[in-house]
C-alpha positions in Angstrom: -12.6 238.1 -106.7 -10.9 240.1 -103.5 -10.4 238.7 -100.4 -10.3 235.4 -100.0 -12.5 235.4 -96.7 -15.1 237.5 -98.2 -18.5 235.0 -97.9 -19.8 236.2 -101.1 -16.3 235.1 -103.0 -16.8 232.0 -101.2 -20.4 231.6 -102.5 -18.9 232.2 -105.7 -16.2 229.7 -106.0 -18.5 227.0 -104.5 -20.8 228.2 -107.6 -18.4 227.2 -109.6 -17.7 223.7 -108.4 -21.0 222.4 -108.5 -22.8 224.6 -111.6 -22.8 221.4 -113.5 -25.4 220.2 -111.2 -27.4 223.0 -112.0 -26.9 222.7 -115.8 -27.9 218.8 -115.4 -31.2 220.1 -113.7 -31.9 222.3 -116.2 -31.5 219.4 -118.8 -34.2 218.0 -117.0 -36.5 220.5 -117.6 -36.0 220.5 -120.9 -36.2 217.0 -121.8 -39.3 217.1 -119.9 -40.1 219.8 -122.1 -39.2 218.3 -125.5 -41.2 214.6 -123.8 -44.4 217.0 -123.1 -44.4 218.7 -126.8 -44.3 215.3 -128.4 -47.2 214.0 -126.1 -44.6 211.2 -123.9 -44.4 212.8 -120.7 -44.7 210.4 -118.1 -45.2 210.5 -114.7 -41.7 209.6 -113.4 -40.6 212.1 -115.7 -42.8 214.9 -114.7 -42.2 214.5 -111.2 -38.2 214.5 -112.0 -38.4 217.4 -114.1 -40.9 219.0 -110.7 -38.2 218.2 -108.2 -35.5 219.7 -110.7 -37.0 222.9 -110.4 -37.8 223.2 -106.9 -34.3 222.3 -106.3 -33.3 224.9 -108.7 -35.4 227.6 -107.0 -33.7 226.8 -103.8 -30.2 226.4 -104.8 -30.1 229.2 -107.7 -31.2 231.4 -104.5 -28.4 230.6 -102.3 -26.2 231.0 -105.0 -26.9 234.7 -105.5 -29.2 234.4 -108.6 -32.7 234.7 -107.6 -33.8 236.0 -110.7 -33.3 232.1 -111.7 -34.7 231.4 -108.5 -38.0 233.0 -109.4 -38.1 231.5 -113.0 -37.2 227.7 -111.2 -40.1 228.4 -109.1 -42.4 229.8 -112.1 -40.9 226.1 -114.1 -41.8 224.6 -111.1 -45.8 225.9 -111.1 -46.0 225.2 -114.8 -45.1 221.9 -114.0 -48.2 221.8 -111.4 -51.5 220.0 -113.0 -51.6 219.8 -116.9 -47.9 221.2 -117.7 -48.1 224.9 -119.4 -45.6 224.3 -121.9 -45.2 228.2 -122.9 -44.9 229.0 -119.1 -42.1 226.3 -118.8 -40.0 227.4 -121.6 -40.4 230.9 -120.9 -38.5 229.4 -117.2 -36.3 227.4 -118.9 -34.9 229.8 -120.9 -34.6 232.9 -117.8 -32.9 230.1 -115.7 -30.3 229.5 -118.8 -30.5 233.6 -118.7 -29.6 233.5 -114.9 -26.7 230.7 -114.8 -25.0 232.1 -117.6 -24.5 236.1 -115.5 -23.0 236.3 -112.6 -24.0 236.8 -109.0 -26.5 239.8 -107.6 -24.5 241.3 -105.1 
C-alpha cells in the first residue's frame, strides 16, 4: 500500500480489520444452505441467513468488491420466497470468490 493518507489504502486496512465479520456472514449463508438441503430451514434462520446477505451486499460494496456485492444481493434474492438453493450456492461461492481477491480500484 503507498501513502498512508490515500482513502483507498484506508478502505483497505479497515478491510482487513473487520473481514472476519464478513467470513461469519458468509458462514451464515451456508449453514442456511446446508439447513435448506436437508429440509430444516427455519424461519429465524432464513431471515438471519436474508439479513447476512443484504449486509454483505452493502458492506462488500464499500469495501471495493462489488463483484461480491452483486452475488450478496443475488444470495439475498434467492433467499426471497421458496429458497433457490442452486441460485444461493452459485452466491455463496462468488462471494467466497470476491473476499478472497483484493480490491477493484
Amino acid at each position: 500500500m503507498g501513502n498512508p493518507a490515500d482513502p483507498a489504502d484506508e478502505v483497505e486496512r479497515l478491510w482487513l480489520q473487520l473481514r472476519h465479520v464478513a467470513d461469519e456472514r458468509i458462514s451464515v449463508l451456508e449453514d442456511a444452505l446446508s439447513a435448506a438441503r436437508a429440509d430444516r430451514l427455519g424461519a429465524e434462520q432464513l431471515l438471519a441467513a436474508q439479513r447476512a446477505a443484504h449486509n454483505l451486499a452493502g458492506s462488500l460494496g464499500s469495501f471495493r468488491r462489488p463483484a461480491g456485492s452483486e452475488a450478496a444481493a443475488e444470495a439475498e434474492m434467492a433467499l426471497t420466497g421458496p429458497p433457490d438453493l442452486a441460485r444461493l450456492d452459485d452466491a455463496i461461492r462468488r462471494i467466497r470468490a470476491a473476499v478472497s481477491t483484493g480490491p477493484t480500484r
